[in-house]
C-alpha positions as CSV (number, residue, x, y, z in Angstrom):
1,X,46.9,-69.2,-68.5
2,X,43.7,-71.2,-68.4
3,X,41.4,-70.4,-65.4
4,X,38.4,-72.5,-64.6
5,X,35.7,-71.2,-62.3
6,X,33.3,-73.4,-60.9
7,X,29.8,-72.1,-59.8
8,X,28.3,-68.7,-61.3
9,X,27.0,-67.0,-58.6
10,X,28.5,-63.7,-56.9
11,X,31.8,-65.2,-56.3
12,X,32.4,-67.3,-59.5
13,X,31.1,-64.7,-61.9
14,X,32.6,-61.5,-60.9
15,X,36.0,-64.2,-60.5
16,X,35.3,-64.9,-64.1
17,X,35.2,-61.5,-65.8
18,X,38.0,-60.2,-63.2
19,X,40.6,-62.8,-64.5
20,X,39.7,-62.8,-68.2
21,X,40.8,-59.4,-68.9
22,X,44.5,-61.2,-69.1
23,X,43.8,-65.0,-69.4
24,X,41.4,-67.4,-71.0
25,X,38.8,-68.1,-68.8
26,X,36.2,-70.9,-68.7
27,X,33.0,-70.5,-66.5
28,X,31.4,-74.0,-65.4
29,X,27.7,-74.6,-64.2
30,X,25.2,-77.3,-64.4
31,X,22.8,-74.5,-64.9
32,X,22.2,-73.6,-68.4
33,X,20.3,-70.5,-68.2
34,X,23.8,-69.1,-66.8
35,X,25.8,-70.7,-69.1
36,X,23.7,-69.3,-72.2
37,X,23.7,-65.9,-70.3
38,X,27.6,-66.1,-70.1
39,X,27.8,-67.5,-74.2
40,X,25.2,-64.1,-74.7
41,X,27.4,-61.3,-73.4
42,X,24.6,-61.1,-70.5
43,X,25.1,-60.9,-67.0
44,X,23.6,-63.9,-65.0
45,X,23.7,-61.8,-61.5
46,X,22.8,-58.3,-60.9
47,X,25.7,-56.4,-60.9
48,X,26.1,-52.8,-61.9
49,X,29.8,-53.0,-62.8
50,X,29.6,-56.6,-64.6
51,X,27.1,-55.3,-67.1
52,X,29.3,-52.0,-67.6
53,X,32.4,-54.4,-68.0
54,X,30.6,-56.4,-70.4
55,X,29.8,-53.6,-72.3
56,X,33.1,-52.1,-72.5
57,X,35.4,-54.4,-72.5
58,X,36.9,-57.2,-74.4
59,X,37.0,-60.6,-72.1
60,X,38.1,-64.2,-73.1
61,X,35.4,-65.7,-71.5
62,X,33.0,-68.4,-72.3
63,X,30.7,-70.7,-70.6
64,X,30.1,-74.6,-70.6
65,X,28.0,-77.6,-69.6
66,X,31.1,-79.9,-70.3
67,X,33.3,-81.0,-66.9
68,X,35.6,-82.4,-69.4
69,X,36.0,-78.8,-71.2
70,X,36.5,-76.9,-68.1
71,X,38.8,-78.8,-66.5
72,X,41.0,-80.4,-69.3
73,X,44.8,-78.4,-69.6
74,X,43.8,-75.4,-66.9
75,X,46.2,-74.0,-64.8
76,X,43.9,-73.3,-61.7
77,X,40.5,-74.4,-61.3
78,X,38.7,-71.8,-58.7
79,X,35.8,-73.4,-56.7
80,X,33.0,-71.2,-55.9
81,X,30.0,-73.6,-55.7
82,X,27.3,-73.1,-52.7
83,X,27.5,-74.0,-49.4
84,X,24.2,-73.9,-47.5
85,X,24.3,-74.3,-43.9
86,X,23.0,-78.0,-42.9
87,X,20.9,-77.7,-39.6
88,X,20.6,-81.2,-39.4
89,X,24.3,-81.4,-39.2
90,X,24.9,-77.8,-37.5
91,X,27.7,-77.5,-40.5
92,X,27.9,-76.4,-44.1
93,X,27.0,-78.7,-46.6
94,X,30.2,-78.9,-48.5
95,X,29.2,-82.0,-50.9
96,X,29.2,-79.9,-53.8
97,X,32.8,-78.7,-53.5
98,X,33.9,-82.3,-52.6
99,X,32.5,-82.9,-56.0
100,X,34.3,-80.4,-57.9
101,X,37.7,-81.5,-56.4
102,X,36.9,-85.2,-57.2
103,X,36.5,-84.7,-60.9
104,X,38.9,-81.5,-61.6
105,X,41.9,-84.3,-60.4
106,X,40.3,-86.8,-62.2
107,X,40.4,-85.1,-65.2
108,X,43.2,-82.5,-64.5
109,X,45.8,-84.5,-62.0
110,X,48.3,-81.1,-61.8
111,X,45.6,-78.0,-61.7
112,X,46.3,-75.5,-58.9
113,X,42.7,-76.0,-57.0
114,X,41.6,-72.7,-55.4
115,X,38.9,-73.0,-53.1
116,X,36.6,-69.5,-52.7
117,X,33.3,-71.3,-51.4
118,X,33.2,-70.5,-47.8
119,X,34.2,-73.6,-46.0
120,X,34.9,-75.2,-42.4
121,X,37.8,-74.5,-40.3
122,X,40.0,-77.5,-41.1
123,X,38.2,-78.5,-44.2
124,X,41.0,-77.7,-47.0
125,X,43.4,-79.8,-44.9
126,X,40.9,-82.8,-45.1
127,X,40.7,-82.9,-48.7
128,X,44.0,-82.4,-49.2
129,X,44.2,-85.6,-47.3
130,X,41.9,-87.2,-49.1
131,X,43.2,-86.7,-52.3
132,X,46.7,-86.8,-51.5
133,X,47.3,-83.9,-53.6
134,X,48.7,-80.6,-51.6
135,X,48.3,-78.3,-54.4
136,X,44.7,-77.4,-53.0
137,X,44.5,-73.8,-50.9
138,X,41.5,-71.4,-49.5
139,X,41.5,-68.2,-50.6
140,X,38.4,-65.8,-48.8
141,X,36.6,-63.4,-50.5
142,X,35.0,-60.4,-49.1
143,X,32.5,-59.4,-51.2
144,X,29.3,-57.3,-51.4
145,X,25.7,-58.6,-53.0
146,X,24.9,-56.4,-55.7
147,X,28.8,-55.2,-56.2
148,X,30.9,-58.1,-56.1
149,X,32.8,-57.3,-59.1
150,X,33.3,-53.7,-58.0
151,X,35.0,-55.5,-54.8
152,X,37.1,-57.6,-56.6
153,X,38.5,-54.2,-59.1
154,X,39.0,-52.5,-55.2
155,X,39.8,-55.0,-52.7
156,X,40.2,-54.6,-49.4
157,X,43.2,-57.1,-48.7
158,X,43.5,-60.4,-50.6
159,X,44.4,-63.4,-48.6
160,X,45.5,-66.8,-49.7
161,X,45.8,-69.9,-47.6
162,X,48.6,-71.4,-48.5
163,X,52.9,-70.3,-48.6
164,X,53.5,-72.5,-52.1
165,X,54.5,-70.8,-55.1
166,X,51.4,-71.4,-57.0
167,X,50.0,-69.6,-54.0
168,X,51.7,-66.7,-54.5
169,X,50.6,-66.7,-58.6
170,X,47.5,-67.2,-57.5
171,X,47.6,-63.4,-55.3
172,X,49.1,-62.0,-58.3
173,X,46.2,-62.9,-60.4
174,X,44.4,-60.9,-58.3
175,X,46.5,-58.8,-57.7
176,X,47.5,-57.7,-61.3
177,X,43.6,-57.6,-62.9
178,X,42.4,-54.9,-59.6
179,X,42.4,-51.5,-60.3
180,X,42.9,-50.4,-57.1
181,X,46.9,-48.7,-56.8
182,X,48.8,-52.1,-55.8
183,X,50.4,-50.5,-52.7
184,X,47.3,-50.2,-51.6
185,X,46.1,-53.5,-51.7
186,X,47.5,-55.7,-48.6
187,X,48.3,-59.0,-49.5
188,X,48.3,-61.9,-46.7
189,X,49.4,-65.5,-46.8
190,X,48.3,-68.0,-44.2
191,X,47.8,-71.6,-43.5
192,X,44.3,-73.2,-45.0
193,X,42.8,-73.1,-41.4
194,X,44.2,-69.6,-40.3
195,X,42.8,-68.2,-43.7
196,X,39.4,-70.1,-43.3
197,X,39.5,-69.2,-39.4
198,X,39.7,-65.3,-41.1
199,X,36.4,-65.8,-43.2
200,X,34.4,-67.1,-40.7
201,X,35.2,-64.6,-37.9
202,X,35.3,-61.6,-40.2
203,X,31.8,-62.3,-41.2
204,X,30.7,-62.9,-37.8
205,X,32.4,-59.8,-36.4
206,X,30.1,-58.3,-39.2
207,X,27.0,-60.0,-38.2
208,X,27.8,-58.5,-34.2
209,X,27.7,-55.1,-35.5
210,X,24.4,-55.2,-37.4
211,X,23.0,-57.3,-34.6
212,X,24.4,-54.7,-32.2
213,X,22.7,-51.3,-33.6
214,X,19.7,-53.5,-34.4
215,X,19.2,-54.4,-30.5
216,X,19.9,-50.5,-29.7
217,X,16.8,-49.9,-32.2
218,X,14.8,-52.2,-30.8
219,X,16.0,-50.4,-26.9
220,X,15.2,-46.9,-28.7
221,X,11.9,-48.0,-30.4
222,X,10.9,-49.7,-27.0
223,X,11.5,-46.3,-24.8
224,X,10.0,-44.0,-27.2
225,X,13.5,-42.6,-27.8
226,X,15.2,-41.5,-31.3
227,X,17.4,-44.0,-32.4
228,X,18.6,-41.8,-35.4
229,X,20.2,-39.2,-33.0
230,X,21.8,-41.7,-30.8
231,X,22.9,-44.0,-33.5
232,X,24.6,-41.0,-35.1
233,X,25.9,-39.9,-31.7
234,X,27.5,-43.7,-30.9
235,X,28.8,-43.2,-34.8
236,X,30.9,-40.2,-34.0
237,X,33.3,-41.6,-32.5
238,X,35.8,-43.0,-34.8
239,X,36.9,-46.1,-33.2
240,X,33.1,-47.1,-34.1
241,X,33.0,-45.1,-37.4
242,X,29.4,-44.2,-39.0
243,X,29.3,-47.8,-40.9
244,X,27.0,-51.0,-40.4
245,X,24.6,-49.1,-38.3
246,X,21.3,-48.6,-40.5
247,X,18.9,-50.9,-38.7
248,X,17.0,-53.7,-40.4
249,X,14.7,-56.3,-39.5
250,X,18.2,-58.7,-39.0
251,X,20.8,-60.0,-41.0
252,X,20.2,-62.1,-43.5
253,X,21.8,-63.5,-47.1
254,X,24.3,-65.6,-48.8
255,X,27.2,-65.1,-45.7
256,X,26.3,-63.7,-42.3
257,X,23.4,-66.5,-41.3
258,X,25.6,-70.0,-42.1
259,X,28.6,-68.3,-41.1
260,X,28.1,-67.7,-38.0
261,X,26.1,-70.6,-37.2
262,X,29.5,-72.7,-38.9
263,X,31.6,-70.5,-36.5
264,X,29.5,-71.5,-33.7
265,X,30.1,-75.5,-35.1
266,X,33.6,-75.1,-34.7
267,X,33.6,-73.8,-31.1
268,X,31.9,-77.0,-30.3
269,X,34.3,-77.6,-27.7
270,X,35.5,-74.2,-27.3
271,X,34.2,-71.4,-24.1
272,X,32.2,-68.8,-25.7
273,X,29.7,-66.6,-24.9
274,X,29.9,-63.7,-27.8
275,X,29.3,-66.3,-30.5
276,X,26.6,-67.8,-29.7
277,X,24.7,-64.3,-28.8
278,X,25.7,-63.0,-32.1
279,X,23.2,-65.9,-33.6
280,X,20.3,-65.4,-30.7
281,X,20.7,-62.2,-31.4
282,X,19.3,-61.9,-34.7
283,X,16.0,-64.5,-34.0
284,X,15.5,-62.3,-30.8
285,X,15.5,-59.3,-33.2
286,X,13.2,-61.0,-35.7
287,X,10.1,-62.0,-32.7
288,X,10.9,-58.1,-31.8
289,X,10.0,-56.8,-35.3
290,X,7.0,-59.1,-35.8
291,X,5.7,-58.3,-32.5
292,X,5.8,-54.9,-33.1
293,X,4.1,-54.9,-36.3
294,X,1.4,-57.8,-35.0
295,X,0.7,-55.2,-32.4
296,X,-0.7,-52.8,-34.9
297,X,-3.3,-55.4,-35.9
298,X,-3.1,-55.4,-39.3
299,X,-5.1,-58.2,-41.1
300,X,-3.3,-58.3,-44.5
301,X,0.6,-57.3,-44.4
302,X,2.7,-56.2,-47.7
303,X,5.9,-57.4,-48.0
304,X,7.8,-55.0,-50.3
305,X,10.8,-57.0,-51.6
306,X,12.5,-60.3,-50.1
307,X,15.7,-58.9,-51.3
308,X,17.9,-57.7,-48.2
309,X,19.3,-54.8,-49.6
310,X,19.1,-52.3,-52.3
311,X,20.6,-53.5,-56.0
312,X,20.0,-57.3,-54.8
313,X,18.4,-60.2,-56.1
314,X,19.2,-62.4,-53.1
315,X,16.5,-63.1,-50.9
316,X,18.3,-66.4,-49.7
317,X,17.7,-66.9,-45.5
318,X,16.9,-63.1,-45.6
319,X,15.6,-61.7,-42.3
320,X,11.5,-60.6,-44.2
321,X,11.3,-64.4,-44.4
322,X,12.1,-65.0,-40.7
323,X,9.1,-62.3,-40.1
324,X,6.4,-63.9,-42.4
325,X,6.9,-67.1,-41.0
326,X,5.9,-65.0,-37.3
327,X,3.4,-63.2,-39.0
328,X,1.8,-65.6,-40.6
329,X,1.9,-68.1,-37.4
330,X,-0.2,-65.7,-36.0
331,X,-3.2,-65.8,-38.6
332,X,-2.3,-62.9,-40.4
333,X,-2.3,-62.6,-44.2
334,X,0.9,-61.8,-46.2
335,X,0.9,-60.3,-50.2
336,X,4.4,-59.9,-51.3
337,X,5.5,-57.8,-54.5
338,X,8.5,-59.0,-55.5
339,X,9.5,-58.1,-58.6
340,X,12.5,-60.8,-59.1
341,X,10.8,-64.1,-58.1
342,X,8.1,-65.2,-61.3
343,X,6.6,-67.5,-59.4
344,X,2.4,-67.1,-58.2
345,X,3.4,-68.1,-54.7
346,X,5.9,-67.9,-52.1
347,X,5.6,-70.3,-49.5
348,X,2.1,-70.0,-49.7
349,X,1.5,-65.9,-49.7
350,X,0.9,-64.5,-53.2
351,X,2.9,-62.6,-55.3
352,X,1.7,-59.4,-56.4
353,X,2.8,-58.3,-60.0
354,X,1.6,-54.8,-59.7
355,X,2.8,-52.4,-57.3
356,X,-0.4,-50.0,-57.4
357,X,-2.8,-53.3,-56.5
358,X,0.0,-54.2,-53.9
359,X,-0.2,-51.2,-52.2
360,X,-4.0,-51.2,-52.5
361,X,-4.5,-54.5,-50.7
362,X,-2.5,-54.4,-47.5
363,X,-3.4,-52.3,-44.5
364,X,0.2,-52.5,-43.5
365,X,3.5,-52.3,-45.9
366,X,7.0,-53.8,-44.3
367,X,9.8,-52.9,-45.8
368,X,13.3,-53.8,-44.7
369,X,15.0,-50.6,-46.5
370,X,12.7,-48.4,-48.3
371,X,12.8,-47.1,-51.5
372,X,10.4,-44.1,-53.7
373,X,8.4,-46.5,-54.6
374,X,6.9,-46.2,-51.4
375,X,6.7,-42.5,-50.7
376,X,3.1,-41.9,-51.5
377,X,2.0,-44.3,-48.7
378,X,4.0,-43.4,-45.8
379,X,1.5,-43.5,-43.7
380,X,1.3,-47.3,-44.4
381,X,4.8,-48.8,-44.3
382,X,6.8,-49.9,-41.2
383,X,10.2,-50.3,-41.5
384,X,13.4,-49.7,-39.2
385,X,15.4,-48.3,-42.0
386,X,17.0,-44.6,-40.3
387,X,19.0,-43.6,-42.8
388,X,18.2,-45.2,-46.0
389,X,21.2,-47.0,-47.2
390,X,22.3,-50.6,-46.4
């Protein structure tokens, strides 16, 4: 088969190299520094198990600029472009997929269309709609930063939106390049809006449990109490399980802040009351973590890393920026070493290049996890990060 995939992020790419182990596959973007990393054999994300793929494996892969190339003669075309929450509309901005669909049918009138960007509840029926065209489906992934390919050789179900027969090929795609045992791997076909309906809450029910242990740290850290030994006693009990409990200054990312905000969208006109404290939640956890560090009076804060987690180069919407902005609102200065952004400034605090002058400069280091970088200066970081792991 031909496969297009449309968007190189952490979705599209790990898509990509999955899926051309057994089929020709062409990788789309309007960025060229991705398509020339693609064309190079290089990875344009980090991502432990893409680079060793790459390295040890044969793919039919390649990259282009051309619409008319990736579209023309392929079998499925799999959208995984962007889709920033919009505040000013309280819903995702989902222009960009709209886009994709417009000229993959203009170009390709009998491609299978799988949508993977996360969209709204009801959205896949829309465009079907609009297009007049039903082969056009949802299918969720559930996917790690920093080991998205990893999740796509070992998945934990795989879900598709649709009943169709194309559908069903679609799951076998999947299904066929994992390397997880097959019996292993639940399979579940919905409608589009059930199987949108199961992104957003999944990621919300996700966002609940980090906010969840992060307002117990906040309780623990307020009382004096140790919220590593009752974090691990709340974690001993299976039906909770020892997962998603590592405090952290809030979540933050590519998923967990515009999905639950879209989830929130969609209960417009819906009772709720979990929802909508799953997103105070985190903002409440944010003013707690400034106000605790402002208390300490530092005049020049370090921010070590905007990145969320470890083996990540997102720093999209992640919960250090939420804390700057606080910080910052309050007079105080803010360095940042960050060793993936190359630019001199970030929103107006400096990046610092050199770790050693880094450390040398603030009189207080944040850190939303820690790392060995930061062991000889202990006495100088403040982070909520128990048990080192994300």
């Amino acid at each position: 088969m031909k496969i297009t995939v449309v968007g190189i992020g952490y979705v599209g790419y790990s898509l990509a190299i999955l899926l051309s182990k057994k089929h020709e596959v062409v990788a789309y973007d309007i960025d060229e520094n991705k398509i020339d990393c693609i064309n190079s054999k290089k990875t344009p994300i980090k991502d432990l198990e893409a680079k060793k793929t790459l390295d040890n494996e044969k793919l039919n892969l390649k990259g282009t600029l051309d619409k008319f190339d990736a579209f023309e003669n392929s079998d499925y075309i799999i959208v995984a472009t962007p889709t920033d929450y919009d505040a000013n509309t309280s819903s995702f901005d989902t222009s960009a997929v709209e886009q994709v669909i417009h000229d993959a049918l203009k170009i390709n009138s009998h491609a299978s269309i799988v949508i993977k960007s996360t969209i709204p509840i009801g959205f896949t029926d829309e465009i079907r709609k609009t297009h007049n065209y039903k082969n056009i489906f949802f299918s969720p992934e559930f996917l790690r930063e920093g080991s998205a390919l990893y999740d796509n050789f070992y998945p934990s179900r795989i879900i598709v939106g649709d009943h169709s027969k194309s559908a069903k090929i679609f799951a076998d795609l999947l299904l066929e390049a994992a390397k997880k045992p097959k019996k292993d791997i639940p399979i579940l076909f919905t409608n589009s809006s059930e199987a949108e309906s199961i992104k957003l809450f999944s990621n919300t029910f996700l966002a609940m449990r980090v906010a969840f242990f992060n307002e117990l740290d906040s309780f623990c850290e307020s009382r004096k109490l140790s919220a590593k030994e009752v974090i691990d006693g709340v974690s001993m009990d299976s039906r909770i399980g020892n997962f998603y409990n590592n405090p952290s200054f809030g979540y933050g990312g590519y998923c967990l802040p515009k999905d639950t905000h879209q989830l929130l969208m969609n209960y417009n006109d819906v009772p709720n009351n979990i929802i909508q404290a799953i997103v105070d939640a985190n903002r409440t956890r944010k003013d707690f973590i400034a106000d605790s560090i402002i208390s300490k009076k530092p005049k020049i804060v370090g921010v070590y890393r905007l990145t969320m987690k470890h083996n990540s180069d997102n720093f999209r919407l992640s919960a250090m920026q939420g804390v700057m902005k606080r910080l910052k609102a309050k007079g105080i200065t803010v360095i940042i070493y960050e060793p993936y952004y190359n630019e001199e400034y970030f929103f107006g605090s400096k990046i610092i290049d050199n770790l050693q002058v880094f450390k040398d400069d603030a009189d207080l280091i944040i850190a939303n996890r820690m790392h060995s970088d930061l062991k000889d200066i202990e006495k100088k970081i403040y982070t909520r990060d128990i048990f080192n792991k994300d």
